[in-house]
Structures are given as C-alpha cells and as structure tokens.
N, C-alpha and C positions, 0 to 999 in steps of 0.2 A: 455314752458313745461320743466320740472326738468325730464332729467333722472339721477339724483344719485340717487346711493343704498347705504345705508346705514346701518350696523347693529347698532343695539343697545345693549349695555352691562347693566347691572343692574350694577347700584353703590355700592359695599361694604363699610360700614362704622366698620373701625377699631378702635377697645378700644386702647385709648392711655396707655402705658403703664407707670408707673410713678417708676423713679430710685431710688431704695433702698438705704439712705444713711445711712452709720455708721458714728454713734457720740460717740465721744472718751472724757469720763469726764477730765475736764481741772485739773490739780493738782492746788495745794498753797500750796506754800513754806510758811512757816513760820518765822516769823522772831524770833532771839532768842534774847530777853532782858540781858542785862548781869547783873546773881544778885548781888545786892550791901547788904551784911551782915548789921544788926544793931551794930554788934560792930564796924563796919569801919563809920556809922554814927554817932557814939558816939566819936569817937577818934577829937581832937580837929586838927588834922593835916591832914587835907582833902586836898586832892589831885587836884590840880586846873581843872577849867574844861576845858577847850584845852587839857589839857593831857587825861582827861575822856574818850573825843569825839574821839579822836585819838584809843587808846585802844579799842574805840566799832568800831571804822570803819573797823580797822584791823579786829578783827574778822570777820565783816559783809562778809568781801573779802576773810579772810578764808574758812567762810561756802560756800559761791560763785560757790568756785572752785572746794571744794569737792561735791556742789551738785548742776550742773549747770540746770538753768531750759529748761522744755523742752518746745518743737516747739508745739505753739497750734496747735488743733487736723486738719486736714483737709479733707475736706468732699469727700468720695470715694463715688462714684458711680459706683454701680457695673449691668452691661449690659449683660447678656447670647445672645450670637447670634449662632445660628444654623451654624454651618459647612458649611448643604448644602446650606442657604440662600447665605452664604458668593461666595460659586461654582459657583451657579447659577449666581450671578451676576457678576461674572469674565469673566463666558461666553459670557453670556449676550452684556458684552462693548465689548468682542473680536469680537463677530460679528457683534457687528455695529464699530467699526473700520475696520474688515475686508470689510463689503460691503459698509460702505461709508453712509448706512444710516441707519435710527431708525425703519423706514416700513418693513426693510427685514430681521429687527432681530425677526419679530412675526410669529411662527413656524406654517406654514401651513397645512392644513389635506390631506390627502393623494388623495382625490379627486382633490383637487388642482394641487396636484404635481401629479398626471396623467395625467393632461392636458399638464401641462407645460411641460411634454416630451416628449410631440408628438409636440412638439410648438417650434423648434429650434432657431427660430428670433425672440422669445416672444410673439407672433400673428399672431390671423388668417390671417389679413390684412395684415401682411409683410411676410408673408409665401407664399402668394399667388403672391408678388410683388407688393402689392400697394404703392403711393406714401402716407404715416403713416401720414404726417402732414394735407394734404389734405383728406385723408381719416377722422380725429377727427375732423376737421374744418365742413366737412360736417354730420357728423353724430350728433355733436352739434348743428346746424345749429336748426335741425328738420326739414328740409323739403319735409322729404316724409312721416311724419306722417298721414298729409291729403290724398296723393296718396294710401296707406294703409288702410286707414280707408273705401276707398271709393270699395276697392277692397272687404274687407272683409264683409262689409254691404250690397253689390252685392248677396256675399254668403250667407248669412243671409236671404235676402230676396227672394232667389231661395228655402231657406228651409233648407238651408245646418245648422245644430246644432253642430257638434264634427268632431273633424277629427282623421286619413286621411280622405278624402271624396273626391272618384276622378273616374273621368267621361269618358269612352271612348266611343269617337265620330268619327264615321264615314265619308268617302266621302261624303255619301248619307244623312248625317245631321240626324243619328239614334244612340242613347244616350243609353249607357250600365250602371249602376253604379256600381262601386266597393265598396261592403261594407267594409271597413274599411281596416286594415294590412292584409290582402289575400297573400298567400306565391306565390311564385315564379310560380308554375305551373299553381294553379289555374286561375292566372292572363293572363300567356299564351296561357290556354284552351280560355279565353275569347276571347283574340287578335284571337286566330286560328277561334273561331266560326265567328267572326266581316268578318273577312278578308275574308271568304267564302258566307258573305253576310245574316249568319243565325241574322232571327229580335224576336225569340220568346220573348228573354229574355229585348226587349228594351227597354227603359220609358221616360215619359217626364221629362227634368228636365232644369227648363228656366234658365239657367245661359248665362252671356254675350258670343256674339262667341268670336272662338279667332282669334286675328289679330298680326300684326306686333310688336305689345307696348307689347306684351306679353313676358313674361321670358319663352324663347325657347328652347332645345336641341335638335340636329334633324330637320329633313327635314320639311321646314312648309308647305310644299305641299303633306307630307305622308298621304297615306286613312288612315289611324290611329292616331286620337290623343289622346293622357291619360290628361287631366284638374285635373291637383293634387291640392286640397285646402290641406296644410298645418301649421304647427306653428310645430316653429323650437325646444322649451324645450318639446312638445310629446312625448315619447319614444315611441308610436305606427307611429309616423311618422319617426322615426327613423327607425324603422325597416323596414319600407315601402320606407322608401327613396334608402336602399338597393339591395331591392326588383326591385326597378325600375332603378333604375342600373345596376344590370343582366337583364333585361327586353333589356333597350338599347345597351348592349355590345351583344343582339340577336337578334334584331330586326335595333337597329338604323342603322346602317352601311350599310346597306340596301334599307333604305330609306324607309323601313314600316310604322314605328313607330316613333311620336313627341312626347314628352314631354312637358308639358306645366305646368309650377308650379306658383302657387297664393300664399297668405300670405292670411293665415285666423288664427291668433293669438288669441288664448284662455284666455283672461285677469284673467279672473276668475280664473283660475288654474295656469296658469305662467306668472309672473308679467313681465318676462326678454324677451319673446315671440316677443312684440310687438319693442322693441328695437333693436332686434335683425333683426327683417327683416328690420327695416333701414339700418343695418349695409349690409345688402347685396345688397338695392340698394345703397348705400353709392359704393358698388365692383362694379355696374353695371355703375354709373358714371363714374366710371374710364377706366373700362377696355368694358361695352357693354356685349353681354348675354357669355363671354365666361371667361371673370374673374364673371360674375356674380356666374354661377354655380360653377367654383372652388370653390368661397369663401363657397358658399350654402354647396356643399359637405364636405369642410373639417369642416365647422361647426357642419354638422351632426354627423361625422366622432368623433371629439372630443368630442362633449358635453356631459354631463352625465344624460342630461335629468330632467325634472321638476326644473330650474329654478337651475340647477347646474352648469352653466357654469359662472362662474366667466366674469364681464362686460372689465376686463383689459385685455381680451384676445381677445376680437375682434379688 
C-alpha cells in the first residue's frame, strides 16, 4: 500500500523565443586600375614592366592605408530580460544556498506555515517525544492498516455512517447516542441524566464493548464511557474532540467519565484520514495509550481539517 501524496502540476509549454539578429551589409573595396593614356601606349619608350608592377603595388598599399577594410559584420543577438525575472532568481539561489536545499526554496501557503509554528521540532511525532526513525519505519511499514480497517467496518456495520458518532455507555450496559458535535453542555446534561440512572432517552446500538485493546483516557472502570468514532481531517470531529476535553478536565479526574476513541476515517471525503490514524497508532506503539492520545490531541490541535494537514508533519 502507497501512502504518497502527490500533487500534480499541469505542464506549461513555452514558445521558444528565437534571437533577433542584425546583419550589417559587408562593404567592397574596390580596387583601382591605374589608367594607362593612349598616348603613353603609343610612345615607343614604354616603361618595362617590373617597373609597372612596382608603381601599381604602391598605390594598392597607398589606398590600403587610407582606406583600411573593415571587420566583417558580427551577428548580435539581442535578448530583453525582465528586471524582475533576473531578482527573482537571485533570490531564488539565495535560498537554496541559504537552506542547503531546492525543496525549501518552494514558498509555502500560509496554511502550511500555520502548522509549522505550532510544530517547533518539525512534527507531530517529535513534538510529542517519539523516537522519528522508528516512528517512519512503522508507519511505512502499514501495519495497522488492517487493525483499522477492522475497527471501522465494526462501525459500519453497527450503522454508524458519518462522524463524530459517539456512544455513552453505562455501568448498567444502557447506550445514549450523541448526535454528532453537541457542544459542551448539552453533552454534560446527558452525562448528568446517565449518572442519575435516567433510560428515557437510551437506544440500541450493537457496537463492540469496550475492553483493554481500546484507546483509553480515564478510568476504565468509570460508570460512564463516551465510545467516540472518529477521522481525524473532520472538522466536526474537531470541534468535538475539544468538546471532550472540557468533558474530561470535568468529569475525568474523578473517575466518572472514560473516554474511548475509534478511527472511523471517511475515505470518501479525506483521503489523509485513514493515514493519519496509523500515525497515532504508530504513537501508541511507542509510548501505549498516553503518547497515543498526546499524539491524537496535538494532531487535532493543528490540523486544519479536510485533508489539510500536510503528511511531513506527522
């Protein structure tokens, strides 16, 4: 299984431009005869000819000097370059001499550069202290794309269609669902109705229980657990992931309240989804359910949602 991402550029095809040469007509010298009168051919005392020859050279070498020829013409080519093309690429090499390479002289969008400043080590994974080589070793690897698949097909086949979609479950094995990003209160109205034992509002909903192999926060013994199905480029699981964060900084500490989060990754809509919860069990191999959730948080924490979070940052 290939995870690169790849954009594609459409190809420009540019007109060659072809250089304007000036051509400079060649002159010709002429050469000058020296005229010989009929009466000097008529005179019986003609002038021998080495002396002639001599008489026409010298001239030749007179004219010569007063009219030396000139240098054939030579072909200019003449090239308009733009100013700023010339700027731009002065910059251009200054920054890839300054950083050493060609990838980092390509000017990023500002959603990029949002990330990367909440990203001081360059990554999620060294952010959180993972060890970076064994983290990419495994997340190449693909081996928990089957673990994943198997979790989310669970969801699937309990019914579950979109997310968030998440479940609170009682001591008493009586199943609340929360439809969808439910803000802060309402969610605690529910916990509060649960925890006093009210069942009006319960329903069935056959998802697996949960057990130890589960991504946990929180007491796994609390009368309360929240079963969160999510995918991590959602921006409503984003906000809910929040949600449940003020939930636990009120309830977990206490021992109320579990949290229990799934990967149910929306292909259809975010292609980076499903890669991205390897990347967190990739955290959970390392560090167990407590670099798991760091990593999980800070990814929610940064992404920007729908397949915005750049793959060189996990």
């Amino acid at each position: 299984m290939s995870h690169t991402y790849k954009k594609h550029n459409k190809t420009e095809t540019s007109k060659q431009v072809e250089p304007s040469i000036k051509e400079e007509p060649i002159q010709v010298e002429k050469t000058l005869e020296p005229t010989i009168s009929e009466d000097s051919l008529e005179k019986k005392e003609t002038k021998p000819v080495k002396e002639m020859n001599a008489e026409i050279a010298s001239v030749t070498v007179d004219l010569a000097k007063k009219n030396p020829p000139k240098d054939p013409p030579k072909e200019t080519t003449s090239v308009m370059v733009p100013i700023a093309i010339v700027i731009a690429g002065l910059l251009v090499a200054g920054s890839i001499l300054y950083t050493g390479s060609r990838a980092s002289a390509v000017p990023k969008d500002a959603t990029y550069q949002s990330v990367a400043s909440q990203l001081k080590k360059g990554s999620i994974s060294e952010e959180v202290g993972l060890d970076k080589k064994k983290f990419n070793a495994c997340l190449e690897s693909g081996k928990y794309t089957a673990p994943i698949k198997e979790i989310s097909d669970a969801g699937i086949a309990a019914g579950i269609t979109g997310t968030p979609y998440s479940i609170i479950i009682t001591s008493s094995g009586k199943k609340f669902v929360i439809n969808g990003a439910q803000p802060f209160n309402n969610v605690k109205a529910m916990i509060e109705s649960a925890l006093k034992g009210e069942t009006k509002d319960a329903t069935e909903v056959n998802i697996p229980p949960v057990t130890a192999n589960d991504r946990i926060t929180g007491n796994i013994d609390a009368p309360i657990k929240i079963v969160d199905y999510s995918d991590t480029e959602c921006p409503f699981c984003k906000r809910f992931h929040q949600t449940m964060l003020d939930i636990m900084k009120e309830y977990g500490a206490s021992g109320k309240v579990a949290w229990v989060y799934r990967h149910f990754p929306l292909d259809g809509l975010h292609q980076k989804a499903r890669y991205e919860a390897e990347a967190a069990e990739c955290a959970f191999e390392q560090g167990g359910n407590t670099k798991f959730w760091e990593y999980l948080d800070l990814m929610f924490k940064v992404t920007p949602s729908n397949d915005g979070l750049d793959v060189e940052f996990l």
